[in-house]
C-alpha positions, 0 to 999 in steps of 0.5 A: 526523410518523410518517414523519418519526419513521421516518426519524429512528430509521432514521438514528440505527439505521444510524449506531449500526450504522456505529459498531458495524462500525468497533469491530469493524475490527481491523488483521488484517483488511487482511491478506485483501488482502496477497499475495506476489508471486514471481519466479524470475530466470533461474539464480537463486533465485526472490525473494519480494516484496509486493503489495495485492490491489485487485478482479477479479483485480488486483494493484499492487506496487512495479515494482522488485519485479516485476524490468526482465524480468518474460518472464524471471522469470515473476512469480507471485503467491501469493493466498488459498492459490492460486499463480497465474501473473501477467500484467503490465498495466503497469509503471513503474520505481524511477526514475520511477513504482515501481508495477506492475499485475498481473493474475491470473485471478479465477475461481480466488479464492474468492467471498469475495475475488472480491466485494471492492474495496479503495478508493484513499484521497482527499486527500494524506496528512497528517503524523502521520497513523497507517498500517497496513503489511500484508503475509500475515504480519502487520500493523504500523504506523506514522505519515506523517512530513515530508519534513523528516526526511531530506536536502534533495537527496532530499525532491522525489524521495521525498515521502511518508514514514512513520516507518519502513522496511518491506517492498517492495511491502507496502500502507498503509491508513489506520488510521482510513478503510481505504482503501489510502493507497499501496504501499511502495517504499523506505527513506530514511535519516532525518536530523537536524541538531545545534548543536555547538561553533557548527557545525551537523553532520548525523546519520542516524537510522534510515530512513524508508520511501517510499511511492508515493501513493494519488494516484499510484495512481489515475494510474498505473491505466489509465482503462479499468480500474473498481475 
């Protein structure tokens, strides 16, 4: 009976404890996984883009961000006060998959990120869901709309959308889980139809922002790769 009542207030402990931790989450503290990530085209000036930093010294963004020749542009990515030169593991494209994996060396973060692994969310994101984008400066959020939003020619190519457009490359997190939900890639312009005079006419409404998928992710990752 007494080991039976040990366990029981160990539970109820470590879930007041739980419960304490998650009250005390703010939306700032994403920000340790926001980085920029640069590159410098050749005779132009260097572009500034986003990405999320995932463990041991790696680094997805949006493929698009990185450029087509990322041995001309000599990506970089700007981490923990460190400029860092990247080494691309993997890339897509903004026309396929608009993922890039980058790699730079951990030795040269501090301990207190090197520790860190930022958990892929599981399950498809559901509309009405409410995301945080982050990036270095800042944190914002916003909510996962239906693909219903914007025009039927474009709902198969860009499926997963929040309320609104932000910076490429830029990381959302689940507001409630903290797991990375998917990376940004695009905005789409938001559409909505009216009656009027017995005709249906269609509007833009601002943009929605596309976001690459946690579950496209996870694929795009190399197996080999544990996080």
């Amino acid at each position: 009976m007494r080991q039976t009542a040990y366990f029981a207030s160990a539970i109820v402990v470590a879930s007041l404890l739980s419960a304490s931790v998650r009250a005390q989450w703010s939306d700032d503290d994403l920000r340790i996984y926001a980085v920029n990530v640069v590159k410098t085209p050749p005779f132009e000036k260097q572009v500034t883009g986003y990405g999320i930093y995932l463990g041991q010294g790696y680094v997805i963004t949006a493929a698009h961000v990185v450029g087509h020749w990322p041995f001309l542009t000599h990506p970089r990515v700007l981490i923990a006060g460190q400029d860092l030169p990247a080494k691309v593991v993997k890339e897509g494209s903004f026309e396929t998959t608009d993922l890039a994996l980058l790699s730079v060396d951990e030795a040269k973060l501090p301990i207190s990120l090197r520790l860190r692994r930022n958990p892929l969310c599981s399950g498809p994101p559901s509309i009405g869901t409410e995301v945080i984008d982050v990036v270095p400066e800042g944190t914002t959020r916003a909510r996962i709309i239906s693909p219903l939003s914007i025009t039927a020619q474009l709902r198969k190519r860009f499926d997963t959308l929040i309320d609104s457009e932000k910076g490429s490359g830029s990381g959302l997190f689940d507001a409630e889980r903290k797991c990375l939900m998917g990376i940004i890639s695009a905005k789409v312009e938001k559409y909505h139809t009216k009656l009027e005079n017995v005709r249906i006419r269609g509007y833009v409404d601002g943009f929605a922002g596309y976001f690459v998928s946690a579950a496209t992710i996870a694929k795009f990752l190399p197996a080999d790769l544990h996080l």
